[in-house]
KEKE-3310 file (N, C-alpha, C; in steps of 0.2 Angstrom, whole numbers, plus 5000, padded with zeros to 4 digits):
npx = (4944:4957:4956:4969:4970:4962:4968:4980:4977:4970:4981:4990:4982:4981:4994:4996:4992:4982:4969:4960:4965:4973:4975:4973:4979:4974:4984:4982:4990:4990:4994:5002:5002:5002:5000:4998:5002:4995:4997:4996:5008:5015:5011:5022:5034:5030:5026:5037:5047:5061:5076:5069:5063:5049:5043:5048:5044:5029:5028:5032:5022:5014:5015:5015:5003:4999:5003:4993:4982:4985:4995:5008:5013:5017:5021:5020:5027:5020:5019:5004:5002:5009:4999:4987:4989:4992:4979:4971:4974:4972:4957)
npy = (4983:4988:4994:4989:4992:5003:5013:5014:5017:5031:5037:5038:5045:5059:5061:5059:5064:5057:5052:5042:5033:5025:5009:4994:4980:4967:4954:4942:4930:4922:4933:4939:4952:4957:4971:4978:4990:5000:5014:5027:5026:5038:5045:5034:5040:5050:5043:5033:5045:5054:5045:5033:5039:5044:5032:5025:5032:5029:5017:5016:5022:5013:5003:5006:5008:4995:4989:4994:4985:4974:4966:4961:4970:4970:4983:4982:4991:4989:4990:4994:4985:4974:4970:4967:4958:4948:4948:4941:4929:4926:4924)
npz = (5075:5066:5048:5040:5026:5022:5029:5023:5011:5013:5017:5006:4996:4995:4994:4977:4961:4953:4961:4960:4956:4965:4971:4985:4987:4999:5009:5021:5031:5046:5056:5050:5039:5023:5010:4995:4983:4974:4961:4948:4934:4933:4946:4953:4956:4966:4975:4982:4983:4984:4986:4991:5004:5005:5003:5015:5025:5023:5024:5039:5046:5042:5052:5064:5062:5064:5074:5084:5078:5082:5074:5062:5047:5029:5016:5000:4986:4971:4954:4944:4934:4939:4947:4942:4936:4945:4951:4941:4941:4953:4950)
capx = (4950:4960:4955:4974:4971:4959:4972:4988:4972:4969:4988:4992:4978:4983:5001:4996:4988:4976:4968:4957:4971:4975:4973:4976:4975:4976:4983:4982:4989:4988:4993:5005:4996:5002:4995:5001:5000:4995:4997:4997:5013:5014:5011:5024:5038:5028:5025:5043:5051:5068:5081:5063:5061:5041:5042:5048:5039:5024:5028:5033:5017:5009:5018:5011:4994:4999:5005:4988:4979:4990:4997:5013:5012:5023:5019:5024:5023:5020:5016:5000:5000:5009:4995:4982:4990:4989:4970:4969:4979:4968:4952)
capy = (4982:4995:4990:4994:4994:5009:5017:5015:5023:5038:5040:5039:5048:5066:5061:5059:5067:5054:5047:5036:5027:5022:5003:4993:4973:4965:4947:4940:4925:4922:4937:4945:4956:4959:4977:4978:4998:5001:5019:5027:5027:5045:5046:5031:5043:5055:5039:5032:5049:5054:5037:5030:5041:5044:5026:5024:5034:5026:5010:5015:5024:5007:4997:5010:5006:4986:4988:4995:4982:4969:4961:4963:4973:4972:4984:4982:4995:4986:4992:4993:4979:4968:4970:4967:4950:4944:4948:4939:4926:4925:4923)
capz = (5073:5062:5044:5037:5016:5021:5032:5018:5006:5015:5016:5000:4991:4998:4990:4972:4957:4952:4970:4959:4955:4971:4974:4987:4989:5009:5010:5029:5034:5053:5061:5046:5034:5016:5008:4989:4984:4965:4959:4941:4934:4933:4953:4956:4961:4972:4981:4984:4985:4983:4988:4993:5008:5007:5005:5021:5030:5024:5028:5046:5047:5042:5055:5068:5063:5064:5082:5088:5077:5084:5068:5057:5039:5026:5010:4995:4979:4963:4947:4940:4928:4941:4951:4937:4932:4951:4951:4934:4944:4958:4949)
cpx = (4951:4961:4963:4975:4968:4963:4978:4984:4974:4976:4992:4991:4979:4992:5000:4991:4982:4975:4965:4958:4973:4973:4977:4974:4980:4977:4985:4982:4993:4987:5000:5001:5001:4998:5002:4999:5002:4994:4998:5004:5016:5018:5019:5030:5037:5026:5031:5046:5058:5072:5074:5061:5055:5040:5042:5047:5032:5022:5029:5026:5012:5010:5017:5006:4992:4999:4998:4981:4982:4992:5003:5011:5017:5020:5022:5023:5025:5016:5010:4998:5004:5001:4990:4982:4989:4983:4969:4973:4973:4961:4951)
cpy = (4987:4991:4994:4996:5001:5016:5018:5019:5028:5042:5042:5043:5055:5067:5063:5061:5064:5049:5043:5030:5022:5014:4997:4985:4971:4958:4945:4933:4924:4932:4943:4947:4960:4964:4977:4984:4998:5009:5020:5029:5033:5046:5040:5033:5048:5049:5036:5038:5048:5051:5035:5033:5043:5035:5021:5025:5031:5018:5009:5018:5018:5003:5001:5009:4999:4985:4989:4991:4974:4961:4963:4965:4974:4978:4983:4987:4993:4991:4989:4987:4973:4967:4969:4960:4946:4944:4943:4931:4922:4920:4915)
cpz = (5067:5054:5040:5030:5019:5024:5025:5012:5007:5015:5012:4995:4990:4994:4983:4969:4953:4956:4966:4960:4960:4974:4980:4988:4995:5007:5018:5027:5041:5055:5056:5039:5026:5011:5002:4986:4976:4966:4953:4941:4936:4942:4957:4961:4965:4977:4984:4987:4983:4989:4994:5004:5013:5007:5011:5026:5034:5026:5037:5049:5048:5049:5062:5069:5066:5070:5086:5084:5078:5079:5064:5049:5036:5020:5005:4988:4972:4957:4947:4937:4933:4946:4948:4935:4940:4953:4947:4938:4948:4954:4945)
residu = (UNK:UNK:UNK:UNK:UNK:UNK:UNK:UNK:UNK:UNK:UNK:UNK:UNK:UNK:UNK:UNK:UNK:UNK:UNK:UNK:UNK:UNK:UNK:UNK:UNK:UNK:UNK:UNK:UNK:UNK:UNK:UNK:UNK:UNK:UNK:UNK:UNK:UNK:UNK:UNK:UNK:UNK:UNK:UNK:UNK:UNK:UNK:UNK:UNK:UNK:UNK:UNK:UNK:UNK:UNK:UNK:UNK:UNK:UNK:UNK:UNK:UNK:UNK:UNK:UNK:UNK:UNK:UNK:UNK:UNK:UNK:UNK:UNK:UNK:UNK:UNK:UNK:UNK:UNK:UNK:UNK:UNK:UNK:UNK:UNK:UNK:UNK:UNK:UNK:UNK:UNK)
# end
């Protein structure tokens, strides 16, 4: 099965100027999958693009991958710090 945070990774990282930054968290329930896309601020708008363009590419990209791992993907791109309070959340 097509592991898809590692795929929304690798398509990301080639985008922005600090790949460290690149985080992705997967939430799966039944057969629709949730990938929440942290980047450093900085990067935020090499990743939406201009009128969210690259945004949508990459989400069609993902929804690509989903079909040939036969499961729905939605992404979402959050901010860093929302993404750091729903970990703190989680735990």
């Amino acid at each position: 099965m097509v592991e898809l945070s590692s795929v929304l990774t690798e398509i990301v990282k080639p985008l922005v100027t600090c790949p460290d930054k690149v985080k992705v968290i997967e939430s799966v329930s039944g057969k629709d999958v949730l990938l929440q896309l942290s980047v450093s601020p900085e990067d935020m708008g090499k990743v939406i693009g201009r009128h969210g363009k690259i945004a949508k590419a990459i989400r069609t990209l993902m929804r690509a991958a989903a079909i040939s791992a036969g499961v729905h993907v939605r992404v979402d791109i959050v901010d860093a710090d929302e993404l750091s309070e729903e970990e703190s959340e989680e735990e």
